[in-house]
C-alpha positions as CSV (number, residue, x, y, z in Angstrom):
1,X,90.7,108.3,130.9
2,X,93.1,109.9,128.5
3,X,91.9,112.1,125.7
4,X,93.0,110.9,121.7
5,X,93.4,113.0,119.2
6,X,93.4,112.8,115.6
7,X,96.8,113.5,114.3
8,X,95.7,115.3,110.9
9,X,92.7,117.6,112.2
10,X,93.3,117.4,115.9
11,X,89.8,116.3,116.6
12,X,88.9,114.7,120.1
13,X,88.6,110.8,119.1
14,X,85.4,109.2,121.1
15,X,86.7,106.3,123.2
16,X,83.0,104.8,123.3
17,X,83.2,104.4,119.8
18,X,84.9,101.6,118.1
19,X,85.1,102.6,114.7
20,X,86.4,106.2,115.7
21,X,90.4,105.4,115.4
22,X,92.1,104.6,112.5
23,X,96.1,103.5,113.2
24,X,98.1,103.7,110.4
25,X,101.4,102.2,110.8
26,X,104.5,103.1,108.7
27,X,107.8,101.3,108.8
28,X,111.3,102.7,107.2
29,X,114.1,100.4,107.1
30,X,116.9,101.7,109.6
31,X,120.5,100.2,109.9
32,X,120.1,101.7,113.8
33,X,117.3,99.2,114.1
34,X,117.1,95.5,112.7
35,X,112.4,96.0,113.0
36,X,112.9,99.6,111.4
37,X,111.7,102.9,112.5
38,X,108.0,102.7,113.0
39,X,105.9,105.4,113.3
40,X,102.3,104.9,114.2
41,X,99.4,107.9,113.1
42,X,96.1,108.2,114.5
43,X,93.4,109.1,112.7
44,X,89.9,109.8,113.0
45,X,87.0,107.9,110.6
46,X,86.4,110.8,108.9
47,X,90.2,111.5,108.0
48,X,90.8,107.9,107.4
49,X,87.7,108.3,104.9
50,X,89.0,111.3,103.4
51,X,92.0,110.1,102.5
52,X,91.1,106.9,100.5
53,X,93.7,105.0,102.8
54,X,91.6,101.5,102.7
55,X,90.6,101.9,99.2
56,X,94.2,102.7,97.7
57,X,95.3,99.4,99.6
58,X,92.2,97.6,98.1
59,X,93.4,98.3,94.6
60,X,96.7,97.7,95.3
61,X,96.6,94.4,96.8
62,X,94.2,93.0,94.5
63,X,96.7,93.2,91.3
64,X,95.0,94.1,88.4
65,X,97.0,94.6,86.2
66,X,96.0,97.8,84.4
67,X,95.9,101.4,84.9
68,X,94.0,101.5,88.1
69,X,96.7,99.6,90.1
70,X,98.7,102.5,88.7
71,X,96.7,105.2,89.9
72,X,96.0,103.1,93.3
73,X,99.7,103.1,94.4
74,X,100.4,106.9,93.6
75,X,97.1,107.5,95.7
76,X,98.8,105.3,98.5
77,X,102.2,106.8,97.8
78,X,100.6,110.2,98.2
79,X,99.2,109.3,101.6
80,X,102.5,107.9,102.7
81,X,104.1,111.1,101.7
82,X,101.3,113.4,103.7
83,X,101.5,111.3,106.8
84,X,105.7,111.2,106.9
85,X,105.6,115.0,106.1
86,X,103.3,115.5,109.1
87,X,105.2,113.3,111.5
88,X,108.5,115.7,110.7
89,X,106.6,118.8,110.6
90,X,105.8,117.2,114.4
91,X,109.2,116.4,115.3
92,X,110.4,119.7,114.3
93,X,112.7,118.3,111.4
C-alpha cells in the first residue's frame, strides 16, 4: 500500500482511518489551460483543524453581512496564501 503524507507537517496519514486526509483543492485560471492549474494539498486532521480551513469557508459562504465575513475571507485568503507558498517552496520556484 502506498504511504501518504501530510503536505504541511509531513506526518504519516493512516489509511484505516477515514477522517485522517483532508484534500484541499486550489484552482488558478491559466490561459495554457481552459480547467486552470489545479493543485491538490493533502493534509492531515490535525493540520486541517489548525488551520481553520472549514470554518473560514463556513463564514464565508453563509453571507453575513458584517464584520465577521470580513475577517472570515482574510482567514481563508491567508490559508490560500500558506498552501500556494508551500506548493512553490515544493516546486523549487
Amino acid at each position: 500500500m502506498v504511504k501518504e503524507y501530510c503536505d504541511r507537517c509531513k506526518a504519516e496519514i493512516d489509511p484505516h482511518e477515514r477522517r485522517s486526509k483532508k484534500v484541499v483543492k486550489i484552482t488558478i485560471p491559466s490561459p495554457q489551460c481552459r480547467e486552470g492549474c489545479t493543485r491538490s494539498v493533502t493534509l492531515c486532521s490535525e493540520c486541517f483543524s489548525k488551520m481553520e480551513i472549514q470554518e473560514a469557508v463556513k463564514n464565508v459562504v453563509l453571507g453575513d453581512k458584517d464584520e465577521k465575513e470580513l475577517t472570515a475571507v482574510d482567514k481563508l485568503l491567508d490559508v490560500i496564501r500558506e498552501l500556494v507558498n508551500d506548493c512553490m517552496e515544493e516546486r523549487g520556484e
